[in-house]
N, C-alpha and C positions, 0 to 999 in steps of 0.2 A: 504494500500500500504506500500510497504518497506520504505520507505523514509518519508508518512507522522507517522508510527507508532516509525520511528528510529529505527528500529530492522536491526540489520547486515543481510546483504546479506548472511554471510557465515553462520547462522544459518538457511537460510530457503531449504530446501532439493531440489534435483536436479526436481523433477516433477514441483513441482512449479517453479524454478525457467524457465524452460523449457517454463510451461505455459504462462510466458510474451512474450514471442516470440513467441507461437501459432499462431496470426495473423497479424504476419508481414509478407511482402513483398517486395522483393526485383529485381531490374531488374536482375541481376545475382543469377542462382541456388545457384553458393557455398555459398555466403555472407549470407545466411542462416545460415549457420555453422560459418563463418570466423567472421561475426560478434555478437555471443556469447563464444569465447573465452575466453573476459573478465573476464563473471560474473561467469566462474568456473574455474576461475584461469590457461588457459590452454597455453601452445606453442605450435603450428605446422605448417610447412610451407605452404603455401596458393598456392594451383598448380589448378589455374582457367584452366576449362574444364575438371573438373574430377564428373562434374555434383553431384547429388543426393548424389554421392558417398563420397562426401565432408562431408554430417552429420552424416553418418556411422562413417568416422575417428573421427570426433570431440567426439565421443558419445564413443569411444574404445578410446581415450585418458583422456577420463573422469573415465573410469571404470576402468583403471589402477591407477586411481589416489583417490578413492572411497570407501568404503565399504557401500555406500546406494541402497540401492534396490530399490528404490522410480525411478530409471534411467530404470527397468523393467515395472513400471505400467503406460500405457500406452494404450489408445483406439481407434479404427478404426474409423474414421469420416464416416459419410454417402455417398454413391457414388454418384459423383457429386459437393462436397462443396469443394473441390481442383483439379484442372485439374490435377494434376501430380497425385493422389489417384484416378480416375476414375475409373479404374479396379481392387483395388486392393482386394475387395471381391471374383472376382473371380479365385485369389491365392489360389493352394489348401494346401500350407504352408509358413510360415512365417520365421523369423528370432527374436532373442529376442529385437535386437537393433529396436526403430521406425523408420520410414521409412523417416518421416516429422515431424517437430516441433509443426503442428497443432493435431497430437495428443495425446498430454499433452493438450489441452482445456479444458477435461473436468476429470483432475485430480488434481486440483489446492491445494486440502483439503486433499489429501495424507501425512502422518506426519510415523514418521521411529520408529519401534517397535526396542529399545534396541539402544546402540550403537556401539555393535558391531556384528560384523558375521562372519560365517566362510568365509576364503579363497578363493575366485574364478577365477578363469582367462580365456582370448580368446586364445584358442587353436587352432590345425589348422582342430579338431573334432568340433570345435564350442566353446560355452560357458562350461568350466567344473565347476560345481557350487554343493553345496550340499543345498539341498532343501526340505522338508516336502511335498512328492507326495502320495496327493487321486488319487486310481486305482478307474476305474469303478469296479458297481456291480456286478458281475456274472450274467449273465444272464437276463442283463438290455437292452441288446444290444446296448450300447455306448461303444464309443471305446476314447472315451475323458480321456483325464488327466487332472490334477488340480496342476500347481506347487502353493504352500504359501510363498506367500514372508515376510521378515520381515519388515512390513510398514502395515498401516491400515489407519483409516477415523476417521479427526479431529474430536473430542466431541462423538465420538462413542466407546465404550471401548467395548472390546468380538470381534470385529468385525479384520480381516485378509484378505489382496488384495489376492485374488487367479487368475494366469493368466494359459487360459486354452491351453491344450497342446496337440499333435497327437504321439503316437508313430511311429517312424522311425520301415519300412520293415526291411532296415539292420542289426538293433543291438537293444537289448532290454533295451541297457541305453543311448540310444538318440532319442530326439525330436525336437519336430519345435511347432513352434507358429500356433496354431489354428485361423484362420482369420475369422471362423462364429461368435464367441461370443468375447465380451469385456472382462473386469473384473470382476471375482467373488467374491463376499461377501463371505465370510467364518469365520460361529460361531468358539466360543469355542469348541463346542461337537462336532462337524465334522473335526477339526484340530484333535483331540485327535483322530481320526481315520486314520491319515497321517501316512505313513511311511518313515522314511529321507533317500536320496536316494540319489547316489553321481551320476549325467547325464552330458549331454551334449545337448545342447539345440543348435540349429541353431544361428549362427551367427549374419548373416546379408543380409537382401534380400529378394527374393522369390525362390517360383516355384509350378511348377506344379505336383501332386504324379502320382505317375506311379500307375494305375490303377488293372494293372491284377499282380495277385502275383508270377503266374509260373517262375520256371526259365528260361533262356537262351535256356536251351538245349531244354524244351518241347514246347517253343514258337518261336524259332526266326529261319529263313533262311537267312543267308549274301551269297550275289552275290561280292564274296570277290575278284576274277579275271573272269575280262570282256573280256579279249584276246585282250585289247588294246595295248601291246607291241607286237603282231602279226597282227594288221592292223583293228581291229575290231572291228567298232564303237557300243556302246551298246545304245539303243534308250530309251525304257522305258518297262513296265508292265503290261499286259492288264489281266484281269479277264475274267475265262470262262462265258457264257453272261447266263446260268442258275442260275450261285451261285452269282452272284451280289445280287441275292434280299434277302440272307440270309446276306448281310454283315450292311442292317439294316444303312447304312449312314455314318459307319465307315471305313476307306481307311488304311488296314493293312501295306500299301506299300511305304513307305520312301525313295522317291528319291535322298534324299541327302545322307543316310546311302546306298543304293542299297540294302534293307532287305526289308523284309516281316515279320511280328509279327501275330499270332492269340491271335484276344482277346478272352475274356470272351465269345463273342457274339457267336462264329463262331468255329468248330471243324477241317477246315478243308480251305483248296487256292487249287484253280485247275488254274495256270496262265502259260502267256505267254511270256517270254522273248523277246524282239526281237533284233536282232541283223544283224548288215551288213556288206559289205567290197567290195569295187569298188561298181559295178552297182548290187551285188546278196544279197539276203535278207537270213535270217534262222532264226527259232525259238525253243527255248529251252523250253518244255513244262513239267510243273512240277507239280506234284500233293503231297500236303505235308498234310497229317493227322493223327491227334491225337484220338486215340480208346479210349473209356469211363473205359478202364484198365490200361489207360497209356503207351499202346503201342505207336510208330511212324509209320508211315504205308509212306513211299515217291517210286515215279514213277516218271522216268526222259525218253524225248525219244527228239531226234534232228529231225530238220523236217527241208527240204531245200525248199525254199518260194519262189527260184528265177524266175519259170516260173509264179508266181501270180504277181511279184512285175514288173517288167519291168522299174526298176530302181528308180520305186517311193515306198517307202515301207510304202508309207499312201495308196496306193492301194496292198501293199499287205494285211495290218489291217481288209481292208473291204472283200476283196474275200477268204478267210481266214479261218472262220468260220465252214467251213464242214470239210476241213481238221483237225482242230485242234478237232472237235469234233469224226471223224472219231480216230483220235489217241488215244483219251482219252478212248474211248470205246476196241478198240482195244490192245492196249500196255499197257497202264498206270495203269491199275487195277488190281493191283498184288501187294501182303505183301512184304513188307521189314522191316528188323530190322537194321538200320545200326549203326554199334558200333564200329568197327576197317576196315571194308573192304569197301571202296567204292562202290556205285554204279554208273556205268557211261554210254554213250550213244556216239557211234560215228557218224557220218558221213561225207564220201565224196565230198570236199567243194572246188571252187579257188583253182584247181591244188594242191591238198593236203587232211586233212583231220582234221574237227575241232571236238575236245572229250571238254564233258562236263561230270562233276564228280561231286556228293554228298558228303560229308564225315560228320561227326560228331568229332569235333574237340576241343577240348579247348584256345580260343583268348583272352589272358590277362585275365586269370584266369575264364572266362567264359566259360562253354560247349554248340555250338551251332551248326547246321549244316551249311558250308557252301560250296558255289555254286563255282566252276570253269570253267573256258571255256580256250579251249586253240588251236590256228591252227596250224599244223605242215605240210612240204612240204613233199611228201613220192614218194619212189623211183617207178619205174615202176612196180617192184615186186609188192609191197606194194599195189599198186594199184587196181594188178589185183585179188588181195586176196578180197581186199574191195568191190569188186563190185559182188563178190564171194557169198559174207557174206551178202551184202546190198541186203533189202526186195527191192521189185519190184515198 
């Protein structure tokens, strides 16, 4: 122990000192953080109910004040031996700061290669650090990195903490923390195969990766205008009841965003918008697919529900069914490419006339197709045109 060997606090490195507070407990989250201040010499104001979030600051107040890297070695407890880590395995990326003090348990022997290092700071790209990075092998099919820190294992000489890392989709010089594996032991002979490499390593936190790697534009449909400034409540999303069994348990449909995404699983949505206003129902039926060439292939047609729905439009969902398959077969299975010209669909709706429109668009730098719906009041003329034009 510090006190029975007399050895300064201020020579023993942040892992370890980290590791005496591994299993303490505290009624309050922050005091986690608030009360190791102390022993690395820190100030900052104490803003109780900032939860978890509390040791993140302490730990980005340390590292402005640092050059030890021993503040990056750090290992995921087993799921289960701290209620607030219970899921954290299954993160599909990390951040470099830990999460909990409990783990530094089991890097107590961690001792600092050198004393000094390059340069690094929290940016608002993450950590920008310069670090000795193993690439996978070609042809290994691992897709793992290996940053080397300068820090190794008491009484073990040759040996370097390797913490393992994912490359970031976005940018080829930023990562996140690998949440499947611990710490790497890394020889001599395997450093000497490092390339030092100036990144950006995640923060602080989690999350989840996005899975499919397509962009915007070949995956996603935003239902971006619902016709709710015209009176027009938009309900939800129903799937044609044949292509459910390709979607395999995965629900491409985001009711919070109002989009649709194709994964990896599925080439292709044949769905149904529903929508109402006063006592009459309609639905926007859309069929969006992706050709094994990379074409877009979408079909849009409006369908008025009002004599199925009789004002309840959970019976128009259920009587429903022949219609919308009657559509699909008939209207909807026809090529489009759409690139600048919408495709749209009108019908004759509540004393006027509601168009819905496709387009392919760019949203905050994004190219994606999205959905409009829109009801307009039209004059008599107008009328008599529509009904002119409107299939039987």
């Amino acid at each position: 122990m510090v006190l029975k060997l007399r050895e300064s606090i201020w020579n023993c490195n942040i892992a370890k000192r980290m590791s005496w507070a591994s299993k303490r407990q505290t009624t309050r989250r922050e005091d986690l953080a608030y009360s190791l201040m102390g022993i690395f010499d820190i100030n900052m104001p104490l803003l109780y109910g900032e939860g978890e979030k509390a040791f993140f600051r302490l730990q980005g107040e340390i590292l402005r004040s640092t050059h030890d890297h021993s503040l990056f070695a750090w290992n995921l407890p087993l799921p289960g031996s701290k209620r607030v880590l219970d899921t954290i395995r299954y993160w599909s990326g990390m951040g470099i700061l830990a999460p909990h003090p409990f783990c530094f348990s089991s890097t107590p022997d961690i001792v600092q290669h050198g004393e000094k290092t390059q340069p690094y700071t929290m940016t608002n790209r993450g950590l920008q650090i310069c670090l000795p990075i193993l690439e996978p092998s070609p042809g290994s099919g691992h897709s793992q990195y290996i940053g080397v820190l300068r820090c190794g294992y008491q009484q073990r000489l040759g040996i370097a903490v390797g913490i393992p890392l994912m490359k970031s989709e976005q940018s080829d010089d930023e990562f996140y923390r690998d949440p499947r594996d611990d710490l790497l032991e890394i020889d001599y002979e395997t450093f000497e195969r490092a390339t030092v490499r100036n990144i950006y390593i995640l923060g602080s936190g989690s999350f989840i990766r996005r899975q499919e790697t397509n962009s915007p534009s070949d995956r996603c449909c935003w239902l971006r205008q619902a016709g709710s400034e015209d009176g027009i409540k938009f309900h939800y999303a129903e799937y044609y009841r044949d292509f459910m069994d390709t979607l395999k348990g995965s629900d491409p449909w985001d009711g919070h965003c109002l989009s649709f995404r194709l994964s990896k699983l599925v080439d292709r949505i044949h769905t149904r918008l529903y929508f109402s206003k006063n006592d009459a129902a309609f639905a926007a039926m859309v069929n969006f697919w992706l050709r094994e060439n990379g074409s877009r292939e979408i079909g849009l047609r409006l369908q008025d529900l009002s004599e199925h729905s009789n004002g309840q439009l959970t019976d128009t969902i259920q009587c429903a069914d022949e219609v919308f398959t009657a559509a699909w077969h008939d209207d909807l299975d026809f090529e489009y490419h759409p690139e600048s010209t919408p495709i749209s669909s009108t019908l004759p709706f509540q004393n006027g006339v509601v168009t819905a429109r496709i387009q392919k668009r760019v949203i905050f730098g994004y190219e994606m197709f999205v959905i409009d719906i829109e009801h307009s009041t039209v004059t008599g003329e107008q009328e008599k045109t529509l009904k002119e034009i409107s299939p039987s």
